[in-house]
C-alpha positions in Angstrom: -15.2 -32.9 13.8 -17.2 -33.3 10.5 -14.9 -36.0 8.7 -16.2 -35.0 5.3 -15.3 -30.9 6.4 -12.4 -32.5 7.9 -11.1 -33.7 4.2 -12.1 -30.5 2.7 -9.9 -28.5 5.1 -7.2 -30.5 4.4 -7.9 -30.4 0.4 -8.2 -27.0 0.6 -4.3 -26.7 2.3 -2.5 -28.7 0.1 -4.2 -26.3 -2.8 -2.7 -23.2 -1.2 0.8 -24.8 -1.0 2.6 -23.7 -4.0 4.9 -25.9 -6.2 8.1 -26.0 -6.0 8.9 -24.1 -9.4 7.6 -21.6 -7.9 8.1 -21.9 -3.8 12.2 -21.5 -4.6 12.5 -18.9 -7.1 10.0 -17.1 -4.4 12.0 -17.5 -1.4 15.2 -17.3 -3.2 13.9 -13.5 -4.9 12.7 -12.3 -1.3 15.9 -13.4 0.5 17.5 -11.2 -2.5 15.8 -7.9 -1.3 16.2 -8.7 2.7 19.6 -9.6 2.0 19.4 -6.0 0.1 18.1 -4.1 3.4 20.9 -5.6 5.4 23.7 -4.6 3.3 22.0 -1.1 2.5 23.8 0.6 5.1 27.4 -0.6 5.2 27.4 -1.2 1.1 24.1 0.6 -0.3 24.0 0.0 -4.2 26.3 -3.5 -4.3 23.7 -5.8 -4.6 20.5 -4.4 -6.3 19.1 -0.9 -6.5 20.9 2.3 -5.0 18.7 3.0 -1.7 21.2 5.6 -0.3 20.3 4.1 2.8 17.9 2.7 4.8 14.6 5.0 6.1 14.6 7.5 3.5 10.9 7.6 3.4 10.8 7.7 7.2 13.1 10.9 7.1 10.0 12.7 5.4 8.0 11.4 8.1 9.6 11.6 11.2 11.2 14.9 9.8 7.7 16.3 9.6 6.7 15.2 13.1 9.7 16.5 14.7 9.2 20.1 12.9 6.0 20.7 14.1 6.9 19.8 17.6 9.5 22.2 17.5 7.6 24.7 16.4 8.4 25.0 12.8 5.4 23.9 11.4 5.6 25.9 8.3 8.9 24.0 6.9 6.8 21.1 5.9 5.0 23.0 3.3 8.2 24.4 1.5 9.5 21.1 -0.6 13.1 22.7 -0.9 13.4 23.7 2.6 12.5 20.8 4.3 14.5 18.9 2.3 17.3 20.9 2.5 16.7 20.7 5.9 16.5 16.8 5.4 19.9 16.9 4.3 21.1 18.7 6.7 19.8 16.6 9.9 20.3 13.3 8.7 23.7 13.9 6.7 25.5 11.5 9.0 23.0 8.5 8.0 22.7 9.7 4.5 25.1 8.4 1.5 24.5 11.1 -0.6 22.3 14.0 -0.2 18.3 13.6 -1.1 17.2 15.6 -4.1 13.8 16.2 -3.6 11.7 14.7 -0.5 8.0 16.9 0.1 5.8 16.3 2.8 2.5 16.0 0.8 0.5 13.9 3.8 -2.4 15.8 5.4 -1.9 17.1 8.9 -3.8 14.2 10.1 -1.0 11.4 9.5 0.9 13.3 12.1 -1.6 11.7 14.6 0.2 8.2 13.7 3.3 9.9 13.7 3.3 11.3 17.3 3.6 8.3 19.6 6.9 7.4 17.6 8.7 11.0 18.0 9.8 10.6 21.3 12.3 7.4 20.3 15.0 9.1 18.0 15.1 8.7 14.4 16.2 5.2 13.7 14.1 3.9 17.2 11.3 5.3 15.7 12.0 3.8 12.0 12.2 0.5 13.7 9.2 0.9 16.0 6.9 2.0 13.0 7.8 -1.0 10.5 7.1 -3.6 13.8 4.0 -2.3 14.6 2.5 -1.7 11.3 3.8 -5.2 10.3 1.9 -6.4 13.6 -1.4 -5.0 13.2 -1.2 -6.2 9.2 -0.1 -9.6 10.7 -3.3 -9.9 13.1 -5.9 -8.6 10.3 -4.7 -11.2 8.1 -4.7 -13.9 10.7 -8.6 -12.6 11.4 -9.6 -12.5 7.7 -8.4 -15.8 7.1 -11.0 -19.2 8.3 -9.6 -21.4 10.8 -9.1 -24.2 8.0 -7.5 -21.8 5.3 -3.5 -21.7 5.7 -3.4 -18.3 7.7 0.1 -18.7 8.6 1.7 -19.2 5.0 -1.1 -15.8 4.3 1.1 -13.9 7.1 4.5 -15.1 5.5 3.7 -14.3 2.1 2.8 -10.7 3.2 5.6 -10.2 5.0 8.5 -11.5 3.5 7.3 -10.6 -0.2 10.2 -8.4 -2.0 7.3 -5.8 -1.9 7.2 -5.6 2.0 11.5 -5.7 2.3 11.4 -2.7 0.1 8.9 -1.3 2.8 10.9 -1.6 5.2 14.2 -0.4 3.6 12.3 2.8 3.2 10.6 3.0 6.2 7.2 3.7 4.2 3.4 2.5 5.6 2.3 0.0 3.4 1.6 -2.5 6.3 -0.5 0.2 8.4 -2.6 0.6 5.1 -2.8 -3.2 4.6 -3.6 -3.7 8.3 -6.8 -1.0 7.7 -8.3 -2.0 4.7 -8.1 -6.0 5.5 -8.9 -5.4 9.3 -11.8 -3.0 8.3 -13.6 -4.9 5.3 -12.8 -7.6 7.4 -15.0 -6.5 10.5 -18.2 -4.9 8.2 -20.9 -8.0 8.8 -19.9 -8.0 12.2 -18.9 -5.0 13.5 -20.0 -2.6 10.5 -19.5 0.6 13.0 -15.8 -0.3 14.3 -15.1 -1.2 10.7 -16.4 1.9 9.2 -14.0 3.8 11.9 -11.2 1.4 10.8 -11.3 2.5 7.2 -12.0 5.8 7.9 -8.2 6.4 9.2 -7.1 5.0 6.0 -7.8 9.2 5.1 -4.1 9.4 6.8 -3.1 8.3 2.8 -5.4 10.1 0.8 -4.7 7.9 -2.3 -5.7 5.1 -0.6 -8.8 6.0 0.9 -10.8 7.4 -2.6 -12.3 4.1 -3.0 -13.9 3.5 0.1 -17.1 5.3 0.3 -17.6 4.2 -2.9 -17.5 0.7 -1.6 -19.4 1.1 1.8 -22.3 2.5 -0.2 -22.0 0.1 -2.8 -21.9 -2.4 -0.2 -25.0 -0.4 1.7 -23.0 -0.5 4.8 -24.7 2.6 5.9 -23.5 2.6 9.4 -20.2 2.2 8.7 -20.0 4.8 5.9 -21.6 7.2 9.0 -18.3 5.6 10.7 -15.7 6.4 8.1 -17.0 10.2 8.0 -16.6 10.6 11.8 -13.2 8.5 11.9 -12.0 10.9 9.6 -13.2 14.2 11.4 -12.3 12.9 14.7 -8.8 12.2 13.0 -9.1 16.4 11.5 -10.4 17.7 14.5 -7.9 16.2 16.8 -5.1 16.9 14.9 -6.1 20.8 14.4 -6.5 21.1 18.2 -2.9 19.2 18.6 -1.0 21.3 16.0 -3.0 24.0 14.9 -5.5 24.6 12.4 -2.9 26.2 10.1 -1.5 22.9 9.2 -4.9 22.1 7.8 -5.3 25.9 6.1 -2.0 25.7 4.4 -2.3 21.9 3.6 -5.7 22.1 1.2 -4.0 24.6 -1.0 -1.1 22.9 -1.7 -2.5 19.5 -2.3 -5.1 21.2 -4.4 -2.6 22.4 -6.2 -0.8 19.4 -6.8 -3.5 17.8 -7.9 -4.5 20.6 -10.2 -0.9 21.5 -11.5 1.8 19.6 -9.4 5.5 21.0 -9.4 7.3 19.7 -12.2 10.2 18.5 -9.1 7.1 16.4 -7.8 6.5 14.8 -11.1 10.6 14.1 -11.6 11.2 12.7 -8.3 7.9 11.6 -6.9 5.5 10.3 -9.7 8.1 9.1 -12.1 10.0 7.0 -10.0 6.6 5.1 -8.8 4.6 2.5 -11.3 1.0 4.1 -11.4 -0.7 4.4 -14.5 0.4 7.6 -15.2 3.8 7.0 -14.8 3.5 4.2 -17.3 1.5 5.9 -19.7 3.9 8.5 -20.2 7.3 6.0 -20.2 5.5 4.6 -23.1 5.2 7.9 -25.0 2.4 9.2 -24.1 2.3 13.0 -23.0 1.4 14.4 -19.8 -2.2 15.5 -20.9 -3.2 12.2 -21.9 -0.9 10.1 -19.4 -3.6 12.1 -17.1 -6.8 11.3 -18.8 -5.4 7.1 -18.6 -4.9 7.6 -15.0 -8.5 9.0 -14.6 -9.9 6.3 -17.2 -7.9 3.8 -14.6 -9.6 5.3 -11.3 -13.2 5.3 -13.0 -12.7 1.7 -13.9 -11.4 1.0 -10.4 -14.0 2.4 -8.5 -16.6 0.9 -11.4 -15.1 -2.9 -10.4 -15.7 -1.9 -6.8 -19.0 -1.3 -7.2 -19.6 -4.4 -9.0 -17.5 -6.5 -6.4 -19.4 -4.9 -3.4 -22.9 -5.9 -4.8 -22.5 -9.2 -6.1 -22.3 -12.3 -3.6 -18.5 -12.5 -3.9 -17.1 -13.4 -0.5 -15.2 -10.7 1.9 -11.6 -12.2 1.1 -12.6 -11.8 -2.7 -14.4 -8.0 -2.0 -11.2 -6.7 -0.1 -9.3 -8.3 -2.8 -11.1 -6.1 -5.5 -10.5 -3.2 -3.6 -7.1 -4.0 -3.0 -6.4 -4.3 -6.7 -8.3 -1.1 -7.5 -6.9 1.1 -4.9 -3.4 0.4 -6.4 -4.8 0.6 -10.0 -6.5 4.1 -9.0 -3.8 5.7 -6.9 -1.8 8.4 -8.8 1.1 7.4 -7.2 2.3 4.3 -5.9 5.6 2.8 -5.3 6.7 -1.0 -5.6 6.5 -1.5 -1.7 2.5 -0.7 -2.5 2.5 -4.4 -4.4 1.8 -6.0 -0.9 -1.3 -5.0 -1.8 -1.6 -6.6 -4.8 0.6 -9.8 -2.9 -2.3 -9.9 -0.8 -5.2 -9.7 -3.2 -3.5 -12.5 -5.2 -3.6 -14.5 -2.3 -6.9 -13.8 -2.0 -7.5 -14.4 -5.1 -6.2 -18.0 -4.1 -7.6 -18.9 -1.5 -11.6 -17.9 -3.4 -10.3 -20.7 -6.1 -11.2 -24.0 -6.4 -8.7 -27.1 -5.7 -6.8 -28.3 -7.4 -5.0 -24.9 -8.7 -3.5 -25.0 -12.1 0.1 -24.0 -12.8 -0.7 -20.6 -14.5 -2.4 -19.1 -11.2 0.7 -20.0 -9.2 2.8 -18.4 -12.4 0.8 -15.3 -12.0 1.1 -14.6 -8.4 4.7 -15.4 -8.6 4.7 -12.5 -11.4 3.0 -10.1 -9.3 5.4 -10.8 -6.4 8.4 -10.6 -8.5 7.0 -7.0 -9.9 8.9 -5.0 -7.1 12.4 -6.7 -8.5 12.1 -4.7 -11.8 11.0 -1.3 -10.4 11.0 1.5 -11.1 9.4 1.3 -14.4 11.9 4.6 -15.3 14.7 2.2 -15.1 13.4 -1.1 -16.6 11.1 -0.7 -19.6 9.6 -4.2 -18.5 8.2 -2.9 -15.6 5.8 -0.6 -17.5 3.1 -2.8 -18.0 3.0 -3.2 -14.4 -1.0 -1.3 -14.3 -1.8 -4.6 -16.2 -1.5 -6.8 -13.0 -4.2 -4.6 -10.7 -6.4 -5.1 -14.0 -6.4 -8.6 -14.4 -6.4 -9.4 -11.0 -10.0 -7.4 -10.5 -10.9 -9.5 -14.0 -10.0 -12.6 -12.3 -11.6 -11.6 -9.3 -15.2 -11.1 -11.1 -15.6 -13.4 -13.1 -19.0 -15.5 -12.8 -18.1 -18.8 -10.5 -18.7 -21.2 -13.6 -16.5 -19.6 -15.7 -13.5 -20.2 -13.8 -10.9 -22.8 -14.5 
């Protein structure tokens, strides 16, 4: 071993450990939220936020799955039905009834759903959250050098308040994770499996609008050809699997919501997330122009990834930029979605030199903490939250000499 590398490795460690000002109030917030998960069921509400119980998410999901291989496909597409019917299947599990759950997924995330159907509901729940958080657990591993801290990477990820509230829904922020790290991850090596990688990410379309954008920014050529087929393959198999009419009905009715959505989607869905939107109009904005922030957002976003995918930044710092942006340019997103940004910040990081001052550990703590005072409806703090994504991407590309 290089004793010189050898020293730098070492350097480079004790960089990424955090101080303890902020190592305790981190562990001592994300032991809050677990604790939160384990007492959702016997006492939901007693300790933090009302979650009615735990899986709520993965009702929608496995719901959906469980429809269409019953033959009642066309539930899924009535928001009122299905979660009447919602209601209805789960009332035992349930604390009070659900007011308005949707399925607004494309026929395509059904494909994931399927090898979990067959284990019940709450086998299933369990079973999705493992595996996702094992795939996200082995990108990160992969993306991070054998001399960078890959283990304290993993534990930040998983244990952030971010991921708990994740897994108290049963939603699939660490199967998105997993496919944008493990993808960007494997473009200079592998450029066609990582193209195929991110082209699944078209399970969650609000996650996926930024990644041609990047490939071609990026000239990844082979692996934008790679995205495009991952995706069809993903359409095509799940129209043969389930029928095209999922897919026929589907594009109208997200068309529609993007055009005009329901004004129960907006209540219940969009309000209750932190996107720009939502914050836009919490602060007094109206609708109309809440709208034209969130498109001024995306533009920006996908301008930064441009920027980040030409320039010599490293991959850590590129996936971190698109992390950022994807969350800045979704139109809705929920506080489990900060892993994303928990991940980007630690990113963010690692790309810094040693030794790293106080206020870069203050801001990653902030970021992490973000999830504690969601939903922006219910604490006004929380509606800067757009302001995070924003200056992580500034952070992010500013010229090496300029940072301190």
């Amino acid at each position: 071993m290089d004793l010189a590398h050898g020293g730098d490795n070492f350097g480079q460690r004790d960089a990424l450990r955090p101080p303890v000002v902020v190592l305790i109030p981190s562990l001592l917030m994300a032991f809050y939220v677990w604790l939160n998960l384990l007492t959702t069921i016997p006492y939901p509400g007693k300790i933090g936020l009302d979650y009615n119980t735990l899986g709520t998410d993965w009702m929608v999901f496995y719901g959906a799955i469980r429809s269409v291989l019953d033959g009642n496909a066309p539930l899924i597409f009535d928001g009122d039905r299905f979660t009447d019917f919602l209601n209805t299947s789960f009332a035992g599990w349930l604390s009070k009834p659900l007011e308005f759950r949707p399925w607004a997924y494309p026929p395509s995330f059904l494909l994931i759903l399927l090898p979990f159907a067959p284990l019940g509901f709450f086998g299933s729940y369990v079973a999705f959250q493992v595996v996702t958080g094992g795939l996200l657990a082995l990108a990160l591993r992969s993306s991070a050098a054998a001399a960078l801290p890959s283990g304290a990477l993993l534990v930040a990820a998983l244990i952030c308040p971010a991921s708990a509230i994740n897994a108290i829904d049963g939603q699939a922020v660490f199967l998105v994770a997993a496919l944008i790290v493990g993808g960007f991850g494997l473009l200079e090596r592998r450029p066609y499996l990582g193209g195929l990688v991110l082209g699944l990410l078209t399970f969650k379309p609000q996650f996926c609008i930024l990644v041609p954008i990047a490939l071609i920014a990026a000239g990844q050529w082979r692996a934008f050809l790679a995205s495009g087929l991952s995706a069809l393959a993903m359409m095509i198999a799940s129209g043969l699997i389930f029928g095209w009419d999922l897919w026929i009905r589907w594009f109208p009715l997200i068309i529609e919501n993007l055009v005009s959505p329901s004004e129960k989607w907006i209540e219940f869905g969009r309000m209750w997330g932190h996107s720009v939107y939502t914050c836009a109009v919490l602060l007094g904005a109206p609708q109309r122009l809440a709208s034209w922030v969130q498109l001024l957002a995306t533009l920006g976003a996908a301008a930064s990834v441009v920027i980040a995918f030409r320039s010599r930044l490293g991959t850590r710092e590129k996936t971190a930029v698109f992390l950022a942006a994807t969350v800045l340019a979704a139109p809705h997103s929920g506080p489990y979605d900060v892993t994303l940004l928990v991940i980007a910040a630690a990113f963010w990081l690692m790309a810094r030199a040693a030794p790293l001052p106080l206020w870069c550990w203050t801001l990653a703590f902030l970021i992490w903490l973000m999830p504690l005072l969601s939903p922006p409806l219910l604490f006004p703090v929380a509606r800067i939250a757009p302001l995070f994504p924003v200056l992580l991407i500034v952070l992010l590309l500013r010229p090496r000499s300029e940072r301190i």
